[in-house]
N, C-alpha and C positions, 0 to 999 in steps of 0.2 A: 453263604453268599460271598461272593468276591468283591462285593463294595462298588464296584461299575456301576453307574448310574446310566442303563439305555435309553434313549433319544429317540421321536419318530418324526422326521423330518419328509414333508410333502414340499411340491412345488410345481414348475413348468417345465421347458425347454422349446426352444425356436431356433431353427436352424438357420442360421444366416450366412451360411458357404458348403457349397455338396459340389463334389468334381469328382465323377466318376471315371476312372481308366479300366476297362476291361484289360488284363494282360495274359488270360488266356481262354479261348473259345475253341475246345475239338467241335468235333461236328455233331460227335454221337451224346452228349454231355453237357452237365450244368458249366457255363463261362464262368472263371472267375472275375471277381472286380474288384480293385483297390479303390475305394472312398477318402477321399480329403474332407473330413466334415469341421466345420466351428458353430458351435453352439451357445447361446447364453440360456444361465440359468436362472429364474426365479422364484421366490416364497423363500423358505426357511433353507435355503443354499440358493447363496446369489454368486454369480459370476460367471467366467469363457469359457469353454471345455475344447479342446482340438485334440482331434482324432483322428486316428487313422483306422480304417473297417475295412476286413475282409470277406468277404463274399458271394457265396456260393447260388449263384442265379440260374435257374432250369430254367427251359423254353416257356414254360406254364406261368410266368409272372411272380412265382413264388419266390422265397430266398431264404439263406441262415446265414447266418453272418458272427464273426467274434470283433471284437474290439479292444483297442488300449485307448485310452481320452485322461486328458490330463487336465484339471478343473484347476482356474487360477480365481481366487475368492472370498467364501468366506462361509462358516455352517457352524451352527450353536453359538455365533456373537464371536467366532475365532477367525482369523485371517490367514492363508497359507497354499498352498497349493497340495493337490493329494491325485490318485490313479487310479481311474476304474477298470476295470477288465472286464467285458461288456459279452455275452451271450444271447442272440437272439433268432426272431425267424420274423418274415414279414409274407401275408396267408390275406391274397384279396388287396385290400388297401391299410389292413391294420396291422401293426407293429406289436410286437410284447419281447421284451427282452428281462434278465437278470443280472443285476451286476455284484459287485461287492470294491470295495476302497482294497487295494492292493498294500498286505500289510509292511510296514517300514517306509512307506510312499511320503507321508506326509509331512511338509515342511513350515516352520517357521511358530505360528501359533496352532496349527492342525498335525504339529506331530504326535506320535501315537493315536491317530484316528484312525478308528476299524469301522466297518460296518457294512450291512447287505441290503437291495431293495433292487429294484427295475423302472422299467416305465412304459408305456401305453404309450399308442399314437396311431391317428389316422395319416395317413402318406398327403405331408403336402399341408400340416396342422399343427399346431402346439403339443408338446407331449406332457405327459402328466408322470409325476416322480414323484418313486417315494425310497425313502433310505432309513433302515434304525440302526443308528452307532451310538459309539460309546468311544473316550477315552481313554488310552491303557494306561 
């Protein structure tokens, strides 16, 4: 055993700023889109998260998209800011993505936070999170 005690941390997310720029659309081909997103989070990680999301939109309504969001807050009773790096696809109206805490990222009381999880969402809804870390 390594002595790391892991954590499974649920919660929310509501988006309260989406500004999409397409900055590239060929004709034959999925357009890209840069996303300006801010988020708050709540349950067992509370606080902002702003990010910036890349992509990849085909004509079909579909998308995949990567992310960096920078969470200003608080998780396991510790206060600090920390990075996710965010992989997902959005099929219909539902979301599912994967992320994990970007390691060395975390400041203040959330230094040395790691950890992996995703979140669910209907387009246009609260999303549903979940994260299991541990600190180093």
């Amino acid at each position: 055993m390594n002595g790391k005690q892991r954590h499974h941390a649920t919660g929310r997310t509501e988006v309260t700023r989406y500004v999409p720029t397409r900055f590239d659309e060929p004709p034959d081909g999925p357009a890209l889109v840069e996303i300006q997103l801010t988020e708050t989070f709540s349950g067992d990680i509370e606080g902002v998260g702003t990010a910036r999301v890349i992509q990849a939109a085909p004509k079909d309504g579909s998308a995949t998209f990567v992310t960096i969001e920078r969470v200003r807050g608080s998780a396991g009773g510790r206060r600090g800011t920390f990075l996710l790096q965010v992989t997902g696809t959005v099929v219909g109206k539902e979301m599912h993505a994967q992320w994990f805490v970007v390691p060395g990222s975390g400041t203040d009381e959330l230094t040395g936070f790691r950890g992996e999880g995703g979140f669910t969402a209907q387009i246009g809804q609260q999303g549903s999170i979940w994260l299991d870390y541990e600190f180093e």
